[in-house]
C-alpha positions, -999 to 999 in steps of 0.1 A, spaced: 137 931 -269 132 917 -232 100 920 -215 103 906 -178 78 893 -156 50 875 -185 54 842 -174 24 825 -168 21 799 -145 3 767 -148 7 746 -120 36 739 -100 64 711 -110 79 688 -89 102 666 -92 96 631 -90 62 640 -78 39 650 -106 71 651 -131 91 620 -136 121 613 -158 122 601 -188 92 621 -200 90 649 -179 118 672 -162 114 705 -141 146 718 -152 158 746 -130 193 746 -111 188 709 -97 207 684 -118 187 650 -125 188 622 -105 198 644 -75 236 639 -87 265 660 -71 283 685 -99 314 662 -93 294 629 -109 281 653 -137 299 653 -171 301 690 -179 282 687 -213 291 711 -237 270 717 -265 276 742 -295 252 746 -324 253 768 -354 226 781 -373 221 785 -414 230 771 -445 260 743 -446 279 752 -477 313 742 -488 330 770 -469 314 760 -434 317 725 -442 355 730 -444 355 749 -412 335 725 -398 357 696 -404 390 717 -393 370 723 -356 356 685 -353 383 667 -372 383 626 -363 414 629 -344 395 654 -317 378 629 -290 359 625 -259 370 610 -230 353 573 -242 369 577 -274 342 586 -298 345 623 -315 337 655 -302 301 661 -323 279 695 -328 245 706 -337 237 724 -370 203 740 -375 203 740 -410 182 764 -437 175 754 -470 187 780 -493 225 775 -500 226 745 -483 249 716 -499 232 687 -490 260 665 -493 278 682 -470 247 673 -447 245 636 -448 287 639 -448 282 657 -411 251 633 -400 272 601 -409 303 618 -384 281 616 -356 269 651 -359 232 664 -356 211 677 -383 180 699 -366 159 721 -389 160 759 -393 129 767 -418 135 769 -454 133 808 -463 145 822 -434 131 850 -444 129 886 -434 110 904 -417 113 891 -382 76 902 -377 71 875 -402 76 847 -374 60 864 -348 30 866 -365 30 835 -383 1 812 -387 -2 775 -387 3 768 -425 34 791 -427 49 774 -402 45 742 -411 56 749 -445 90 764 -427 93 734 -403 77 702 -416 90 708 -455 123 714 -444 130 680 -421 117 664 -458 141 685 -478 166 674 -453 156 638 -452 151 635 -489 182 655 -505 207 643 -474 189 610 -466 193 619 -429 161 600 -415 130 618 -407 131 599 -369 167 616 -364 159 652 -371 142 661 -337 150 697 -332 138 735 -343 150 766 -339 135 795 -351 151 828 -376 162 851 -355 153 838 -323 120 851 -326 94 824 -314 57 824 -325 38 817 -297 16 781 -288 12 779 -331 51 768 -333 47 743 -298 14 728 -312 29 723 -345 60 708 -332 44 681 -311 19 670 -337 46 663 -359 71 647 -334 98 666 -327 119 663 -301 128 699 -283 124 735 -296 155 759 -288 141 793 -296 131 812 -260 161 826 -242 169 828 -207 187 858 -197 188 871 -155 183 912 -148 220 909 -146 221 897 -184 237 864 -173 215 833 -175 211 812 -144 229 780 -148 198 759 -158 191 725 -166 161 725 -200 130 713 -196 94 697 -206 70 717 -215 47 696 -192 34 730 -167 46 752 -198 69 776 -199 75 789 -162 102 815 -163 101 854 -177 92 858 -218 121 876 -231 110 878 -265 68 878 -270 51 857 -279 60 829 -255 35 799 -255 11 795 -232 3 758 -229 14 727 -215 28 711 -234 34 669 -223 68 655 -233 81 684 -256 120 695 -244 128 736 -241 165 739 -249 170 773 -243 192 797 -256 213 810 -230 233 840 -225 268 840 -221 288 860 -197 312 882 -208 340 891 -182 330 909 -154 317 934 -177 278 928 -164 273 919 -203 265 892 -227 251 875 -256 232 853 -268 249 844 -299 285 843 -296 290 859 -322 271 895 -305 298 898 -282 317 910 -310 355 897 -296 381 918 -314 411 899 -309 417 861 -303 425 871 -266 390 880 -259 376 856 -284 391 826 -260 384 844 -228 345 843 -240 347 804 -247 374 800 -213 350 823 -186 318 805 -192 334 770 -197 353 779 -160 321 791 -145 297 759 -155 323 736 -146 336 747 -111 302 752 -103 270 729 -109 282 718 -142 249 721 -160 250 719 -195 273 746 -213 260 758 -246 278 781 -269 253 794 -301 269 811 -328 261 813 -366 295 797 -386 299 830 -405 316 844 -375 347 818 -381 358 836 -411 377 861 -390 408 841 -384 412 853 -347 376 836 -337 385 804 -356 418 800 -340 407 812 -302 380 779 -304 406 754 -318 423 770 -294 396 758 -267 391 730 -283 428 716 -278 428 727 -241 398 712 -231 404 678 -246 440 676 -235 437 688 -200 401 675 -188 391 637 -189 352 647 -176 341 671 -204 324 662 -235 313 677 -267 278 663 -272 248 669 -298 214 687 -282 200 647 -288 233 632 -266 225 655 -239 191 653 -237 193 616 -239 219 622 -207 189 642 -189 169 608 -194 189 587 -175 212 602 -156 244 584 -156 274 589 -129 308 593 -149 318 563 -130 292 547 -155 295 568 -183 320 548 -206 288 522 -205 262 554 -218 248 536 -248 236 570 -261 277 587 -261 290 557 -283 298 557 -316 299 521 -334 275 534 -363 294 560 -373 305 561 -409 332 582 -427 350 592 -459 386 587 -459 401 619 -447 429 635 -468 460 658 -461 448 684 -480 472 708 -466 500 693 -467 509 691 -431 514 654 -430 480 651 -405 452 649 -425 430 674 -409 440 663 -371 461 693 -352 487 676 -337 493 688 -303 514 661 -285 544 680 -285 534 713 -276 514 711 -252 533 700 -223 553 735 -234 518 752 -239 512 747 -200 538 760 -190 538 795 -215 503 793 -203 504 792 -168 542 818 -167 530 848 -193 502 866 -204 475 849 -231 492 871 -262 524 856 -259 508 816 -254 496 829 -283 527 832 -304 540 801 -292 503 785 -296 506 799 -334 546 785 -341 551 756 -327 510 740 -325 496 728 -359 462 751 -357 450 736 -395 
């Protein structure tokens, strides 16, 4: 699957030299605008991949309820790269009008995976420009707000899919991978396609071009443990117990922000949140993070690219036009479980407790206290 050393270089990027923000980035392990980790908001970014039915939707809206919020008060948001068969659109324009961001995902997703890496111009466009319409016509998510693409299966083909992608304005591509001989990525920063694509092709065939303006958002490995193993998706590291399931989302969230707090991204496909022990080890994440760190923020791909653009110091970032949230619009929520909170885990009184059971015993018994006395649903 990995082929090392086919990078092909076409010139040499520098920063601030013959690349300048907002239209062209390096990338790499240097954060933009020369800012320290400790004025960097650790962005952290997770997508999912596929259709948005009624069962995802549901999952979706238990993960990224309203009540969940940043630091400046607006709500934690996600990327979905969404297919067209099975899709609910509805359920789309629902999740665009919370804030969320609709990227496209082709419309057969179809099998063989040969069948991207061999596809020609017309294929493609069919799989990429026809699905932002289906999406903007049955979901009435606007053509000018669905920016991203991410191929089937990871499986890129070539300068066709980079050409096609700039001719028709998108935004970024997230399709190539970064992965080190180690299997862990490098904590990178994405970047223009300006001097192409300068790092290793891990799955052929990588573009060749330059190509001015267009974003790589990589898919990243994620570190599992010290094992010397990872994933791309999360859901490849296969976590058999909740335990392990949090310790996946807890060891690379540590890792990014104790060190240069580049952008964290987490890629899964939504099917692996119907086992009950992955579902409850990320609300489990999820509640952590937002209670215990006032620097963090769960952005869209668009949010963090937008950051990238114009860096902005947290000492600023309560001013970031981009992070805010005045447009949103949303359906009244109901308490459809009968908890008495509408959707919104309420973790107020348990988690001064949680700390403690947390920091005094091992992660199986946090949680059985996590699971009696915290509202997970």
């Amino acid at each position: 699957l990995f082929h090392f050393g086919c990078g092909v270089k076409l010139g040499t990027c520098y920063q601030d030299g013959n690349c300048r923000l907002p239209s062209c980035f390096c990338g790499g392990k240097s954060a933009p605008g020369n800012l320290e980790p400790s004025e960097i908001p650790q962005m952290i970014m997770f997508s999912f991949d596929d259709a948005v039915t009624g069962e995802i939707y549901e999952m979706y809206e238990k993960l990224f309820s309203r009540g969940r919020l940043n630091p400046n008060g607006c709500p934690i948001t996600m990327t979905t790269f969404v297919s067209h068969n099975f899709t609910d659109y509805k359920l789309v324009r629902s999740l665009f009008r919370k804030g969320h961001e609709i990227a496209v995902h082709s419309v057969t997703h179809r099998t063989p995976t040969t069948f991207w890496k061999q596809a020609s111009y017309n294929q493609l466009q069919y799989e990429i420009v026809e699905q932002r319409s289906i999406i903007a016509e049955n979901a009435g998510v606007p053509v000018r707000n669905i920016t991203g693409w991410r191929s089937p299966f990871l499986q890129p083909s070539g300068d066709i899919q980079f050409t096609l992608l700039q001719e028709n304005g998108f935004e970024y591509d997230s399709t190539l991978t970064i992965a080190t001989e180690k299997g862990f990525s490098a904590k990178r920063w994405p970047n223009t396609m300006d001097f192409g694509w300068q790092l290793d092709c891990n799955v052929l065939p990588c573009p060749f071009g330059k190509y001015p303006g267009m974003w790589e958002v990589p898919v990243q490995m994620l570190e599992v443990g010290d094992s010397g193993n990872g994933c791309l998706y999360a859901d490849s590291c296969r976590p058999a117990t909740m335990e392990e399931a949090f310790q996946l989302f807890w060891v690379n969230f540590h890792n990014h922000y104790t060190g240069s707090r580049s952008p964290l991204f987490f890629t899964m496909h939504p099917s692996w949140l119907r086992e009950e022990h992955n579902m409850k080890a990320l609300n489990y994440f999820f509640l952590t993070i937002l209670h215990y760190y006032h620097d963090v923020y769960f952005v869209t791909y668009q949010q963090h690219l937008a950051w990238i653009k114009n860096p902005t110091p947290l000492s600023d970032i309560l001013r970031f036009a981009p992070w805010k949230c005045d447009h949103l619009r949303y359906e009244p929520e109901t308490d459809k479980d009968g908890n008495g909170h509408n959707g919104v885990s309420s973790i107020s009184n348990c988690f001064p407790y949680l700390f403690l059971v947390l920091s005094t015993f091992p992660l199986f018994y946090t949680k059985i206290f996590f699971d009696k006395y915290c509202l997970l649903y």
